[in-house]
C-alpha positions as CSV (number, residue, x, y, z in Angstrom):
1,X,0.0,0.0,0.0
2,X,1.2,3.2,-0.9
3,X,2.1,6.1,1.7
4,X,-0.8,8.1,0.0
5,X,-3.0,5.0,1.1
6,X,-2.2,4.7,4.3
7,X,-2.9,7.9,5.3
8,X,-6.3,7.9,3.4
9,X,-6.8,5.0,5.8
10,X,-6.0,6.7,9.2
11,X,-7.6,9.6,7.7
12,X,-11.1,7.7,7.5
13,X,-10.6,6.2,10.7
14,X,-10.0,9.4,12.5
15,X,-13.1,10.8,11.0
16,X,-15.3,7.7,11.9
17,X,-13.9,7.4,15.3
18,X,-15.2,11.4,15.6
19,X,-18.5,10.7,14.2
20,X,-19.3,7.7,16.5
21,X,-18.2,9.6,19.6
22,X,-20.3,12.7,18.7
23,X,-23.6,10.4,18.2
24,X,-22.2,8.8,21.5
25,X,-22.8,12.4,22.7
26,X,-25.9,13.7,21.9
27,X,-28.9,12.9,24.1
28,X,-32.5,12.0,24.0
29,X,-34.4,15.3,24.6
30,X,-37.5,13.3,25.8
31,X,-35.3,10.7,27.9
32,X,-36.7,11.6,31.8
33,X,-34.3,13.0,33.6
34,X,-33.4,11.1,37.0
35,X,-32.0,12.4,40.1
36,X,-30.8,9.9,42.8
37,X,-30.7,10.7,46.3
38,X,-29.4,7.5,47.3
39,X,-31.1,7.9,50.8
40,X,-34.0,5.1,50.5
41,X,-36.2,3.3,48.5
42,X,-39.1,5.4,47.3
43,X,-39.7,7.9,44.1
44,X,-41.5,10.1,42.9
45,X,-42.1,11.6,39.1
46,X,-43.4,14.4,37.7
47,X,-45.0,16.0,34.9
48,X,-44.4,20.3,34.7
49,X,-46.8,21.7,33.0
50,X,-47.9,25.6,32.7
51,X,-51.6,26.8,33.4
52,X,-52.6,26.4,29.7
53,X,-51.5,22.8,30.1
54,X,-48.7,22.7,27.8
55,X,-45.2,21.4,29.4
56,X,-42.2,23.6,31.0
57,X,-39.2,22.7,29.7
58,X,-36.3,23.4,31.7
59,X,-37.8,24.2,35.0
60,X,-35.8,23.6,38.3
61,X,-37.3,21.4,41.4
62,X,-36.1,21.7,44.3
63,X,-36.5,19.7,47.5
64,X,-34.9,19.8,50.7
65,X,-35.0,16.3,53.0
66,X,-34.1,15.6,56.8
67,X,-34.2,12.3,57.6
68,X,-32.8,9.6,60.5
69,X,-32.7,9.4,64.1
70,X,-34.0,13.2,65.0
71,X,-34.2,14.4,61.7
72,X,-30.3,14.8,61.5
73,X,-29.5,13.5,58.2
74,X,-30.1,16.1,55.4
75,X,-30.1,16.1,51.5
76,X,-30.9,18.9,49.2
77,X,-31.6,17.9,45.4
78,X,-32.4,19.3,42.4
79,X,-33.6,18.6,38.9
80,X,-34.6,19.8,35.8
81,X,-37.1,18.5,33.5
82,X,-36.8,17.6,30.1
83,X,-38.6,18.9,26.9
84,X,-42.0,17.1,27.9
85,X,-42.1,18.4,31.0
86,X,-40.5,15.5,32.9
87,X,-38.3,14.5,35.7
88,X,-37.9,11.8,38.3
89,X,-36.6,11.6,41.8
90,X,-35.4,8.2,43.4
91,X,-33.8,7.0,46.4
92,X,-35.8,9.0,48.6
93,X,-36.0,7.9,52.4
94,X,-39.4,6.3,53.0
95,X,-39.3,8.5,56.7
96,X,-38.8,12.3,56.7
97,X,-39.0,14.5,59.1
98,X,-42.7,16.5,59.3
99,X,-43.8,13.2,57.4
100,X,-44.2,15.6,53.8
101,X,-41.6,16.3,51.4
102,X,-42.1,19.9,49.6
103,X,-41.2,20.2,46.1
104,X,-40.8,23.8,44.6
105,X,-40.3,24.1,41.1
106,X,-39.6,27.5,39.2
107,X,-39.0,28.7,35.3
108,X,-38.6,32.3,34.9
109,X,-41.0,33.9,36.8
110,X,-43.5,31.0,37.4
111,X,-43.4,29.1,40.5
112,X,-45.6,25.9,42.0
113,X,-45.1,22.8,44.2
114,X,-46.3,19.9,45.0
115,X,-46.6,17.8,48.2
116,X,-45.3,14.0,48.7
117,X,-45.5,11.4,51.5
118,X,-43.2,8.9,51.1
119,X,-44.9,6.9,54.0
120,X,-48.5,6.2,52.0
121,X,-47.2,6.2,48.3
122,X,-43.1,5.1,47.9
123,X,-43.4,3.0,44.6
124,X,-43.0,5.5,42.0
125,X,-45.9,7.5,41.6
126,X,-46.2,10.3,38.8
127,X,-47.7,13.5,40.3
128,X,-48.2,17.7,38.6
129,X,-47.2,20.9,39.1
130,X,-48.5,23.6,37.8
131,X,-46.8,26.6,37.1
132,X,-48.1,29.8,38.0
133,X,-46.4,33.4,37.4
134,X,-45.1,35.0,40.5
């Protein structure tokens, strides 16, 4: 092979090897984003959706969690949700303090939240929020 074919070779390769790492690389806009608090079993999902109905892309939930012996453990997560509106939240502790998890989600200047108890509904449920402006 001649020296003009071998780098034609390695040239292709290169440019293959870029291409399969950039595809690699580019993610699902509807795959459900999923945050792990790696304190428990349970989860919760939810769906984001504006007054009109249509969903929020991009909007920011927050929850903060105390949990053990007195409430002395602590965990402060947040996600974002994806084009359809969605995210997830797993490994949550089934027992938090006050018994109710708050969830505050924001986009701009809309705001909502939603209430969950781990203790009557741990396996995964899918629950709203609606976002209202501020």
């Amino acid at each position: 092979m001649s020296i003009f074919g071998r780098w034609a070779v390695l040239l292709l390769t290169v440019l293959f090897t870029l291409l399969t790492v950039h595809a690699q690389k580019t993610p699902d806009p509807h795959e459900v984003p999923i945050m792990d608090g790696e304190a428990g079993p349970c989860s919760v999902a939810f769906a984001v959706t504006d007054v009109k109905g249509t969903p929020v892309y991009d909007a920011r939930i927050r929850v903060h969690i105390e949990y053990g012996f007195a409430g002395v453990r602590r965990l402060d997560l947040e996600g974002a949700t994806n084009v359809d509106g969605k995210t997830q939240f797993k490994g949550l502790p089934k027992k938090v303090k006050g018994g109710v998890l708050e969830f505050h989600a924001t986009e701009g200047k809309r705001e909502g939240s939603a209430s969950y108890d781990p203790g009557k509904s741990c396996g995964g449920e899918t629950d709203s929020i609606v976002l209202i402006e501020k």
